[in-house]
C-alpha positions in Angstrom: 108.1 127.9 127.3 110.1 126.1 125.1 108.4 127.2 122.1 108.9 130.5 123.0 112.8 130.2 123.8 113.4 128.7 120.3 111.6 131.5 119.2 113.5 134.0 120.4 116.5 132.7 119.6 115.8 132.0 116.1 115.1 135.6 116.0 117.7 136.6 117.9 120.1 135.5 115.9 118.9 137.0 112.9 119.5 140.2 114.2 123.0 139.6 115.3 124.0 138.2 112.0 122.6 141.8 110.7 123.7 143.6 113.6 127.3 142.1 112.7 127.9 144.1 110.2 130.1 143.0 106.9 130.5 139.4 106.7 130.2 136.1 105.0 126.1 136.7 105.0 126.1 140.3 105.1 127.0 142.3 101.9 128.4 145.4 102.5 126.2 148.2 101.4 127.7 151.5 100.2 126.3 155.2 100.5 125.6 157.5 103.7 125.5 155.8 106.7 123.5 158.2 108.5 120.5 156.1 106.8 119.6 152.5 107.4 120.5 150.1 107.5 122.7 150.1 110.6 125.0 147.4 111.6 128.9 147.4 113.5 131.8 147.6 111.9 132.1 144.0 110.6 135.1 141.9 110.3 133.4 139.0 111.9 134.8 135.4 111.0 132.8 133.4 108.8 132.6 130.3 111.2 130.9 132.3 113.8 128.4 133.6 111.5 127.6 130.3 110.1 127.5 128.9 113.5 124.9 131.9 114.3 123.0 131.1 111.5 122.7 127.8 112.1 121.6 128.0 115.4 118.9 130.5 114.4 117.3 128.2 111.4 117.7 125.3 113.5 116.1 126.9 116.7 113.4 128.5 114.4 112.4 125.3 112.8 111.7 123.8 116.3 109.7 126.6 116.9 107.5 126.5 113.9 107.1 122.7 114.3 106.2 123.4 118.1 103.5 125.8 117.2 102.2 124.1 114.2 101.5 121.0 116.7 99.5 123.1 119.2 97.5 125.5 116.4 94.4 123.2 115.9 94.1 123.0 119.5 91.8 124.7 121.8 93.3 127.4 124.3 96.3 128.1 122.4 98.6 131.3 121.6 96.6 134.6 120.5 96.7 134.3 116.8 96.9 138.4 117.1 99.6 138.1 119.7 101.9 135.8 117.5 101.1 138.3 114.3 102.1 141.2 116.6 105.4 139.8 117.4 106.6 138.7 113.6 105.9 142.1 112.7 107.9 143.4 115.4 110.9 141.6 114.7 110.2 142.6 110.8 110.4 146.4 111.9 113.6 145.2 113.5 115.0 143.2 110.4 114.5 146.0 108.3 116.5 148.8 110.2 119.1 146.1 109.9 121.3 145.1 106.6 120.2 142.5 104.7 121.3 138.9 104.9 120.7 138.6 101.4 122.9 140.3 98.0 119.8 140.3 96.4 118.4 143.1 97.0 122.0 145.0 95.7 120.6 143.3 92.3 117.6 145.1 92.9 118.6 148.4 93.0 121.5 148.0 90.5 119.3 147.2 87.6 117.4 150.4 89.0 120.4 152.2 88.8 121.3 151.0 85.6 117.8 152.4 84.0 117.8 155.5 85.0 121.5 156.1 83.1 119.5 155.4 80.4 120.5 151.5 79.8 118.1 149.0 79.2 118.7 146.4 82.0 116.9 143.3 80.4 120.0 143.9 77.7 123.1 144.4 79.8 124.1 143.6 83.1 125.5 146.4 86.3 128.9 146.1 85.2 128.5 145.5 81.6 131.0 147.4 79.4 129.1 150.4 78.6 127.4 150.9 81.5 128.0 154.0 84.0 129.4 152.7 87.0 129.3 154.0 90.5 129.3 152.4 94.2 125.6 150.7 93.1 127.0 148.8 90.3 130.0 148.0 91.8 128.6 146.6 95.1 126.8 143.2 92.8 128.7 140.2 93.5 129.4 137.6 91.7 128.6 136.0 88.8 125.2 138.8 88.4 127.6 141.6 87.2 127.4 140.9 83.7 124.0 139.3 83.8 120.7 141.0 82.7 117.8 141.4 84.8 115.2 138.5 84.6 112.8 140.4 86.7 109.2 141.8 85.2 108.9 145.4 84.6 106.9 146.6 87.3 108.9 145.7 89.9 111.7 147.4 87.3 109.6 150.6 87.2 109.5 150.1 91.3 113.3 150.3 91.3 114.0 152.9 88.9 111.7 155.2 91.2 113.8 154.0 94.1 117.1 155.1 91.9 115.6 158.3 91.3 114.8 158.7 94.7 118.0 157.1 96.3 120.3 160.0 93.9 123.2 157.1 93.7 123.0 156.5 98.0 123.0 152.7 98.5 122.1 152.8 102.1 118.8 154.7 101.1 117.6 152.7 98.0 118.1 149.5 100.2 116.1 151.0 102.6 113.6 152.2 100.3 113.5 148.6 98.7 113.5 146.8 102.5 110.2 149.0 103.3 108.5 148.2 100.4 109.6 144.5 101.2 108.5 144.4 105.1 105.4 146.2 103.7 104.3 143.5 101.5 105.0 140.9 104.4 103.2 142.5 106.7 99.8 142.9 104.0 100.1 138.9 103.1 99.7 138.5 106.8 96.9 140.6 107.6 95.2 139.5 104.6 96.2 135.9 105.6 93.9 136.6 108.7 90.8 138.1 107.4 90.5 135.0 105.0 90.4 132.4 108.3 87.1 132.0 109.9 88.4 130.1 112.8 90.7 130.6 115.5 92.8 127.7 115.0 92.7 129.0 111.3 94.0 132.4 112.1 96.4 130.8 114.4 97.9 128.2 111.6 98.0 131.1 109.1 99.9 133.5 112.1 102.4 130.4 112.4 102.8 129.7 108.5 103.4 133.6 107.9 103.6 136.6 110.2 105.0 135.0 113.1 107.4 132.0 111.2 110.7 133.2 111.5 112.1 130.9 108.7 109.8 133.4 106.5 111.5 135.6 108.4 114.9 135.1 107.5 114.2 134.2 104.0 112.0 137.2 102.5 112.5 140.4 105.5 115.8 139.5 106.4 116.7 138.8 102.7 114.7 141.2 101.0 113.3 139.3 99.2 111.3 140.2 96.1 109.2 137.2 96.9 107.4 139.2 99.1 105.6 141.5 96.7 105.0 138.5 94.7 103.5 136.6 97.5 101.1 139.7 98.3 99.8 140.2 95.1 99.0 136.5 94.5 97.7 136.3 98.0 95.4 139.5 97.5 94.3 137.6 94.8 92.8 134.6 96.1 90.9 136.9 98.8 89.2 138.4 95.9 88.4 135.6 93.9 84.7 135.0 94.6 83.3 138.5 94.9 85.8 140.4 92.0 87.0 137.9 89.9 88.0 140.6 87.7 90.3 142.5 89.8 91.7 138.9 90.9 93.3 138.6 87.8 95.0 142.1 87.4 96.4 140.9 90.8 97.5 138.0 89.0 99.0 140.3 86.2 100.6 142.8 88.6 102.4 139.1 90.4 103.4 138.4 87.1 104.9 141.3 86.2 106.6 141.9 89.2 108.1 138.4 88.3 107.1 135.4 85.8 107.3 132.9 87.8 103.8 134.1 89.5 102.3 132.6 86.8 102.2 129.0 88.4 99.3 130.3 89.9 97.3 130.8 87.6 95.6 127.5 87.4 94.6 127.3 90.6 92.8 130.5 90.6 91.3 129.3 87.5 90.5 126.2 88.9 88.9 127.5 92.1 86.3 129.0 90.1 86.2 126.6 87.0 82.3 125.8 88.0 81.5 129.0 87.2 82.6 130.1 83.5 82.0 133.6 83.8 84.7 134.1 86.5 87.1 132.1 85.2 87.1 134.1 82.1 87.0 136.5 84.0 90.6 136.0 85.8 92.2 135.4 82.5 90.7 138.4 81.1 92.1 140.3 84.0 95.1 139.2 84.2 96.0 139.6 80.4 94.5 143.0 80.5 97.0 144.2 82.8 100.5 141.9 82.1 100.0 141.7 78.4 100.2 145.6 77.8 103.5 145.8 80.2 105.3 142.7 78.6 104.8 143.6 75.0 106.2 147.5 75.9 109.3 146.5 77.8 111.8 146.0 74.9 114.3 142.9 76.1 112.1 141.7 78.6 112.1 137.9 77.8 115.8 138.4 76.7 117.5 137.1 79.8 114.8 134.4 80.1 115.1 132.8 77.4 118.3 132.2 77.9 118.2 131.6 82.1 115.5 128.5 80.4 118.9 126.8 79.6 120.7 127.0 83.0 119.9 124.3 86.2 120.9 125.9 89.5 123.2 123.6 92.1 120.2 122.3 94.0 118.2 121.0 91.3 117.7 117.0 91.2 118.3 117.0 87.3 121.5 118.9 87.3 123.6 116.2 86.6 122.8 115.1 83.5 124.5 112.7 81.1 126.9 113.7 78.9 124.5 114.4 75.6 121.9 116.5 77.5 121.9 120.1 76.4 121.0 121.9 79.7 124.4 123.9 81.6 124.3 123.9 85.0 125.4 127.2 86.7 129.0 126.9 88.3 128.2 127.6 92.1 130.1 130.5 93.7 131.6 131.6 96.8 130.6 134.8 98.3 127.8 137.2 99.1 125.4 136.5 96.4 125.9 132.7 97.2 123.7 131.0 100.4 124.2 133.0 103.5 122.0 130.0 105.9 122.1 126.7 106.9 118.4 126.3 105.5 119.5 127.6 102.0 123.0 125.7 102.5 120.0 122.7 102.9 118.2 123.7 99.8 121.0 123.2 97.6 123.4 120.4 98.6 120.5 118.0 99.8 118.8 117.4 96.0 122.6 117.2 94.3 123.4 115.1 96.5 119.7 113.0 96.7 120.6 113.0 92.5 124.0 111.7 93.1 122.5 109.0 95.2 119.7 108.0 93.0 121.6 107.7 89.9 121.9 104.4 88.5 125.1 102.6 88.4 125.5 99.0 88.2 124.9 97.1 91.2 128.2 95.1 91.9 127.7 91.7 92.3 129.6 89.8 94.9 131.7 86.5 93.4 133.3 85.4 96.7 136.8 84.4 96.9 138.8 83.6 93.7 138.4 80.4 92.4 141.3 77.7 93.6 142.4 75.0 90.8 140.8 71.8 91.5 143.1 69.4 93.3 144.1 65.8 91.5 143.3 62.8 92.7 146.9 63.0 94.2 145.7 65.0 96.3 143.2 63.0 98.5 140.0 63.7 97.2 138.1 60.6 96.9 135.4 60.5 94.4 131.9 59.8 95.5 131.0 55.7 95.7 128.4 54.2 93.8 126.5 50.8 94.2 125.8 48.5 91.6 122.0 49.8 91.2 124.0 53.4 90.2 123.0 55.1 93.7 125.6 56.9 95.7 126.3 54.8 98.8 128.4 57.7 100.3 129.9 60.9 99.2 133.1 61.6 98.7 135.7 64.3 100.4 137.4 67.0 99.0 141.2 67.7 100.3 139.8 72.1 99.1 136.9 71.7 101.5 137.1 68.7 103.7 133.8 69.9 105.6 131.7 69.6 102.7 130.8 66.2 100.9 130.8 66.0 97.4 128.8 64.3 95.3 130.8 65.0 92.6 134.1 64.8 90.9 136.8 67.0 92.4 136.5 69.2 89.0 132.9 70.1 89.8 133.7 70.9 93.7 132.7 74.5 94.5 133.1 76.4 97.5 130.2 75.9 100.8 127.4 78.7 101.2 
């Protein structure tokens, strides 16, 4: 019962932070609003769409963690039950606007191709580039800033521009489809591949039904999502089409690089067998080489995004001779809209700014006091004839503590 409240509120308040309208975590999103997404009129304060927000992440963490406790066991929820209900409230999220400016990136660069500008050269607002409400909807600091995205998923959005005719509220909608499509796909896929129950269920709870995946790639948009499929699709073929595994592998990377870290473990998984494993590379090259090498620009913007740390990484504070630049964090739509993403990058600065080493300051007690004079009543230690001390003497600095000394040796008691 529990599990289910936090659930639902997680959820919940997903959709009102959509259903808002306008606000610190929605962007607004021009064009006809007789198409999705549909939302109120906005002009919600920020605190109580933070405080939604956090509510949500925090109630949908519980919930995950409650169901990830109870998947192994015997008797518990209908893996097909808790799949049906995350797609639901993906249907839901993507009627709704997105909590998320990237996806105004998205179609931007999409907008910017089919003017007829390279977008791995120039960014949406770019001097030079034909602006319109698309453009002019990116935030900041991505309005001067070239695309870093592979050229599939480039391809993908100039179709959606060329559909879309300029209307924002169409190509988002267009772009959220394709999105909440890909979701839903990693999640069937995700339960063909378990061959238990409890399998199916952890997989249901990692995925489909999870609504921190939720907020992050449906309720974000994110591109992630198609990356995630194609990788995921991948695996499932593996063993029985290795071949075909890797142009999944090349369609993930050319949807976006950073698919790539995947690649040894799919190599890996089959590494007893050579044949596959070439296989997989074969594949994947086949199909990602071709589109790399024909997109003019493509590695432009990586190249030089390779220089930049974002605010949440560990190493962002570097010393004073390292050559990396850290990105100078923002306020606004494109910055973190959640609590969990708020998380994501405050807590390894701050982890960084708590491991670095600094001298350890070293306690040295109270200052030092002249020693006293004889005048001043300390008595010097007595000796016998046989040069043993018979009894200590008494300092007038710390009468509670013999000394064995002179008074110019006397130090303060422990």
């Amino acid at each position: 019962m529990i599990t289910a409240v936090c659930w639902l509120i997680s959820v919940a308040g997903m959709v009102a932070v959509a259903l808002l309208g306008p606000s610190a975590a929605v962007p607004p999103v021009p064009g006809n609003t007789q198409w999705p997404p549909y939302s109120l009129s906005g002009g919600v304060p920020d605190g109580v769409v933070y405080a939604i927000a956090a509510v949500a992440t925090v109630a949908g963490a519980v919930a995950t963690w409650r169901l990830l406790r109870t998947a192994g066991r015997e008797g518990g929820v209908d893996p097909r039950r808790l799949q049906a209900a995350g797609f639901l409230a993906a249907g839901v999220l993507t009627v709704l606007p997105p909590s998320g400016a990237d996806v105004m990136n998205y179609i931007a660069y999409g907008q910017e191709a089919v003017s007829g500008i390279n977008p791995y050269t120039l960014g949406p607002q770019s001097p030079g580039v034909p602006q319109d409400a698309i453009t002019q909807a990116v935030g900041s600091p991505w309005q001067t800033t070239p695309s870093v995205y592979g050229p599939v998923f480039t391809s993908i959005s100039t179709g959606i521009a060329h559909v879309a005719r300029g209307d924002g509220h169409l190509a988002v909608t267009l772009t959220r489809v394709l999105v909440a499509g890909a979701f839903i796909l990693t999640g069937v896929v995700l339960q063909a591949l378990g061959r238990t129950p409890s399998a199916r269920r952890r997989a249901a709870v990692m995925w489909s039904a999870n609504p921190l995946m939720l907020a992050a790639l449906v309720a974000g948009a994110h591109l992630d999502a198609l990356v995630t499929a194609a990788v995921v699709c991948s695996i499932a073929l593996l063993r029985r089409f290795p071949l075909l595994a890797g142009v999944l592998l090349g369609l993930a990377a050319t949807l976006k690089l950073t698919a790539l870290v995947a690649s040894p473990g799919l190599v890996w998984a089959v590494h007893r067998r050579v044949r596959s494993s070439v296989l997989v590379v074969l594949g994947a090259c086949a199909f990602a080489v071709p589109w790399l090498v024909a997109t003019p620009g493509v590695f432009t913007q990586l190249r030089q995004a390779s220089h930049f740390t974002t605010p949440a990484a560990p190493w962002r504070e570097g010393p004073p001779w390292s050559s990396r630049r850290s990105v100078t964090p923002a306020h606004g739509h494109w910055s973190t809209p959640s609590p969990a993403s708020w998380g994501s990058r405050s807590s390894p600065s701050c982890c960084a700014a708590a491991c670095r080493r600094r001298p350890t300051p070293r306690w040295v007690g109270p200052p030092r006091q002249p020693a006293p004079s004889r005048s001043a009543g300390c008595s010097p230690p007595r000796t016998s004839s046989r040069g043993t001390t018979r009894s200590p003497g008494r300092c007038s600095l710390w009468p509670e503590r013999p000394s064995s000394t002179a008074c110019s040796s006397c130090t303060p008691p422990p």
